[in-house]
N, C-alpha and C positions, 0 to 999 in steps of 0.2 A: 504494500500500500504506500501511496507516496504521502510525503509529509505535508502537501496539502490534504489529499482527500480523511487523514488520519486528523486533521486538525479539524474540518468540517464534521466529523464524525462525532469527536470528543466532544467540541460543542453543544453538538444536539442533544448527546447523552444527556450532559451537562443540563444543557437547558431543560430538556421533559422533567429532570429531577426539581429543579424550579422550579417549572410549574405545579410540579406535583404538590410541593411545598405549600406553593401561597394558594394555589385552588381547591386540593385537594387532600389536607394535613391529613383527615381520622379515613382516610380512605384504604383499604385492606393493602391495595397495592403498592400504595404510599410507603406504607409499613415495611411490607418487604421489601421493594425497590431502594427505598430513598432511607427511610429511616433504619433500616436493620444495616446499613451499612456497603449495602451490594452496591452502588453506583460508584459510589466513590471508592471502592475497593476495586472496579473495575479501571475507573481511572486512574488509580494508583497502580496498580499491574501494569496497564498502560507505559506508565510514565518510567519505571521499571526497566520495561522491554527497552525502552527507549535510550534510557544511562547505563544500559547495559552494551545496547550494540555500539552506541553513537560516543559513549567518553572515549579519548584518546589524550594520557598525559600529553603533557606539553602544550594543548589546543586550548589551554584557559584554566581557571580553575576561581579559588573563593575566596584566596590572599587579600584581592585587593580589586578596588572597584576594574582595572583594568583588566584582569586576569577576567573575572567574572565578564567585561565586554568580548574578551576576546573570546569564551569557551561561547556567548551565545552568537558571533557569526557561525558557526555549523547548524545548518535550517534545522535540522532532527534534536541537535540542543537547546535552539530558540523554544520550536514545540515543546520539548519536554520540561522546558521551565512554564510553558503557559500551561502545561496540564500540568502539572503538580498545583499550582491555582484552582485550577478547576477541582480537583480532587480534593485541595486541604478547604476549598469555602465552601464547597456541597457539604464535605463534613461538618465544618461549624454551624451550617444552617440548619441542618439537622439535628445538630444537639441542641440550637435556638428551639426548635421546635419540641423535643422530647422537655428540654429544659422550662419551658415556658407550659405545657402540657401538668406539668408538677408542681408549677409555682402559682397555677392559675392564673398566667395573664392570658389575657382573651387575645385570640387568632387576630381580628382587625388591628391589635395593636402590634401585634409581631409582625405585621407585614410590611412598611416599611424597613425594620430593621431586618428582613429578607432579604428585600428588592436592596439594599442598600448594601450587604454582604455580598451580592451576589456581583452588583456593582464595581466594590470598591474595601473587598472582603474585612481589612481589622475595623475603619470605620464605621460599617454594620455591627461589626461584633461589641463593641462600646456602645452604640446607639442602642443594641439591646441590653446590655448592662445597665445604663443608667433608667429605660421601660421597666426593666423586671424588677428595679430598686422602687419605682415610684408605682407600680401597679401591679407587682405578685407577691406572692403570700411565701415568707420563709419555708425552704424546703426541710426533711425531717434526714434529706442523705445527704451525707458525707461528699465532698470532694466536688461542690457544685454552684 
């Protein structure tokens, strides 16, 4: 598959799990799809495949902001940095959702800080921190 058609692919993925999110939270499919973990696990295998065939020392790396320009001119490295994106904010909007499910903030208000994750992933994820401080109700678990 070439690293466009693989990057229109991940997209979609991407995006049905969004939608699934903000239209369709308490939906059966939702649950297995989106929230149990399988989309973004998907896109994480993905992304995987990807720094597995496409790193090659010397072609960049995470030293220094130039290293890191240099390792994403390789097209297959650029993609698998925007899918690692894709995979770590479908995760986070996912636990917005299971997390917000537990804390009783109501769906209409998580969805901005959806769209806004989805957007512009840690800015979403703050925007839901400070919703679930001012509209949901202290959780009883641990590590949340």
């Amino acid at each position: 598959m070439t690293p466009e058609a693989l990057f229109s692919a991940s997209n979609t993925l991407a995006l049905a799990g969004w939608l699934l999110l903000i239209f369709a939270p308490r939906w059966r499919w939702t649950d297995r799809l989106v929230l149990s973990g399988l989309l973004p696990l998907l896109l994480a295998t993905t992304y995987v495949v990807l720094v597995a065939a496409h790193f090659r020392p010397g072609g960049g790396g995470f030293g220094s902001l130039a290293q890191v320009s240099r390792l994403f001119e390789n097209p297959h490295m650029l993609l698998a940095g925007w899918v690692h994106y894709l995979a770590f904010d479908l995760f986070v909007g996912a636990w917005e959702v299971r997390d917000a499910r537990r804390r009783a903030v109501r769906h209409p208000l998580l969805v901005p800080c959806l769209v806004l994750t989805f957007l512009l992933g840690p800015a979403g994820l703050l925007l839901y921190f400070v919703v679930r401080a001012a509209a949901g109700r202290p959780s009883d678990s641990a590590g949340t």
